[in-house]
N, C-alpha and C positions, 0 to 999 in steps of 0.2 A: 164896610162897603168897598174901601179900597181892596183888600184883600178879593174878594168876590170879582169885582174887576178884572185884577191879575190872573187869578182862577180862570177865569173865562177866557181871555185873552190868551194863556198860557195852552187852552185845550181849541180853540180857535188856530194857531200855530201848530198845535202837532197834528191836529186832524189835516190840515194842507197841504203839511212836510208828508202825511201818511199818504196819500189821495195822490200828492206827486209823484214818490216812488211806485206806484201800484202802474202811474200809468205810463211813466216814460219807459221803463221796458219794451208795453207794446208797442210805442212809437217807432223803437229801432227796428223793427220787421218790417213796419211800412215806407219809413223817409230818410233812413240812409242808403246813403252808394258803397257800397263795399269797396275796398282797392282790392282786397284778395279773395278771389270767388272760389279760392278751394277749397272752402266749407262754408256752412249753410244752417245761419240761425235759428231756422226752424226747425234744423232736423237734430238728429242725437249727435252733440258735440265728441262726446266719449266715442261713441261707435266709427266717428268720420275719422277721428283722431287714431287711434285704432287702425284703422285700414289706411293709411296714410304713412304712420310713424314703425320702421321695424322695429321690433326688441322694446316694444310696447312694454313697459311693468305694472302693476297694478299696486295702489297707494300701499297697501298692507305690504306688498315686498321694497318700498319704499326705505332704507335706515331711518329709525328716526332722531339718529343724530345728526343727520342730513336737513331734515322738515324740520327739528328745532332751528337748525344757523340757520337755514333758508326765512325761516320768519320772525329772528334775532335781527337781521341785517337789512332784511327787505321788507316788512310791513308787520312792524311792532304789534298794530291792533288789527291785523285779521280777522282774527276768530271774534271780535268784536265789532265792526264796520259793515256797511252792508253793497260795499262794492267801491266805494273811493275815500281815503280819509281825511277830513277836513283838515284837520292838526296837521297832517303832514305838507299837504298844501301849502297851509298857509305858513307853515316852515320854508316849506322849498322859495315860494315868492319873494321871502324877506330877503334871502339868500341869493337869489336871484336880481333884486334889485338893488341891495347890496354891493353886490358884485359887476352890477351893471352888463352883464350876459348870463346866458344858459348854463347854470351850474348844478340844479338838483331839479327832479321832475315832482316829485312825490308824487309817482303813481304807485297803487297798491298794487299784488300779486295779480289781482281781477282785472285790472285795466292792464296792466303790460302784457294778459293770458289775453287781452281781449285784441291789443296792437300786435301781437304776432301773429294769432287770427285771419287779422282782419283788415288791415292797414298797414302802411310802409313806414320808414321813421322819418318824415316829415314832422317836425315840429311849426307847429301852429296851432293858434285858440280854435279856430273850428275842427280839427281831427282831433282836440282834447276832447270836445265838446263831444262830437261821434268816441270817442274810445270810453268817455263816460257811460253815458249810455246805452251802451254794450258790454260794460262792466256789469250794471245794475240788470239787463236783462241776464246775464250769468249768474247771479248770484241770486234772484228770481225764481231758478229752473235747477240747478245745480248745490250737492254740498259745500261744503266750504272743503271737505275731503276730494269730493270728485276737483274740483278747482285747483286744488293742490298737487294731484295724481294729472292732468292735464295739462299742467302748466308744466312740472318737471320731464313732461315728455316730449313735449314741443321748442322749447325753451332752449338759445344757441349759447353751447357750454365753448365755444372755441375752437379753431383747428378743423374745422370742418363737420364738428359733433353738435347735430342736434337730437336733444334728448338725453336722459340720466346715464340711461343704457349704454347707449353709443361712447357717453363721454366717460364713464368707468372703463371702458373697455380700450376705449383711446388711452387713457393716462395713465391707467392705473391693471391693465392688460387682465382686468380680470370682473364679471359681473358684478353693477349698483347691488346688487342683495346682499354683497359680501366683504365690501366697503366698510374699512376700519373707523374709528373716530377721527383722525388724524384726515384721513382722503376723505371722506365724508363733511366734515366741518372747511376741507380747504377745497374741496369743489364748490359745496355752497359759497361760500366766499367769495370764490372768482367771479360770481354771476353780477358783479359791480362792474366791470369792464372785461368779457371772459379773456377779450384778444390781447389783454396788457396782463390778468394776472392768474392766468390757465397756469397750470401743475407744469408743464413746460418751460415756460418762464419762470425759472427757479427763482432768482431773487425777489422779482416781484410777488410772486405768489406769497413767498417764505414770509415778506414784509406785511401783507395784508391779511396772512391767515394768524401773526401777531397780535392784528387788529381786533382781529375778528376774535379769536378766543379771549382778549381782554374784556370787550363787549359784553359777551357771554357769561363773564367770571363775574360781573358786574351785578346781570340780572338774576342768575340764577346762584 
């Protein structure tokens, strides 16, 4: 009996957790305020992006030794989660309280694709709350591929460079498609702080991109 209980209770809990996601997406079309109205939830995010960003790439001319450190360093369980990930939250919090200020976000690839978007970087629980939200309606509507390919092209690598393209081109005087291991692994990397440890910033970078292929050497 008890077991039947837990049973039930068990599919009681994921049918509401299901019923949630299904419906907060459409929430964000109708009850947020946008801070940045240069694109438009309703419409084709790829397509605005696109006609917005020069030197646009497209995920397949993406390295993918690039998109592996990009989701070695910046959100472990991607291709797992379905727009924010709890674990990493409830990481960052501890760390945060810890520490008794703002020291880690734990937003995934979707919410920070969603903050560049769409909102300014104000930290506060209510623009969490909206940058939520507007994760889960992307990730909704969108691959976890397309998301990846949008993010890397809107995304501020430093120096002035937003987007993969631009910032290949900035650092490394030559197009993302053709991007070594070495600039590839140490561009994703920077994207921890781009303005402290951009390919520019020789030490710092050199330090972090250390880091980062440790990481790496770890998991893989």
């Amino acid at each position: 009996m008890k077991r039947f209980k837990k049973l039930v209770f068990f599919l009681v809990v994921l049918t509401t957790f299901s019923l949630i996601f299904n419906i907060l997406p459409k929430i964000a079309n109708y009850f947020i305020k946008f801070e940045n109205t240069n694109y438009d939830l309703n419409r084709d995010l790829k397509g605005q992006i696109k006609n917005n960003i020069p030197n646009y790439i497209d995920y397949e001319e993406i390295p993918e030794d690039f998109i592996n450190t990009l989701i070695t360093v910046e959100d472990k369980r991607f291709f797992k989660h379905i727009g924010f990930d709890p674990i990493a939250m409830g990481r960052a919090t501890l760390v945060n309280v810890k520490a008794r200020e703002y020291k880690q976000g734990g937003s995934t690839i979707t919410q920070q694709l969603a903050k560049n978007l769409f909102f300014t970087n104000e930290k506060s629980l209510g623009r969490k709350v909206k940058e939520l939200i507007v994760a889960l309606a992307i990730e909704d509507n969108y691959t976890k591929e397309d998301i990846l390919e949008m993010y890397t092209n809107v995304i501020y690598y430093g120096e002035g460079a937003y987007g993969i393209e631009a910032a290949s081109q900035k650092y490394f005087n030559k197009s993302a498609r053709d991007m070594n291991f070495d600039e590839a692994t140490l561009l994703a990397g920077s994207l921890k702080a781009p303005s402290i440890y951009n390919p520019f910033n020789t030490e710092n970078a050199q330090q972090r991109h250390k880091v980062v292929l440790s990481i790496m050497q770890n998991i893989y």
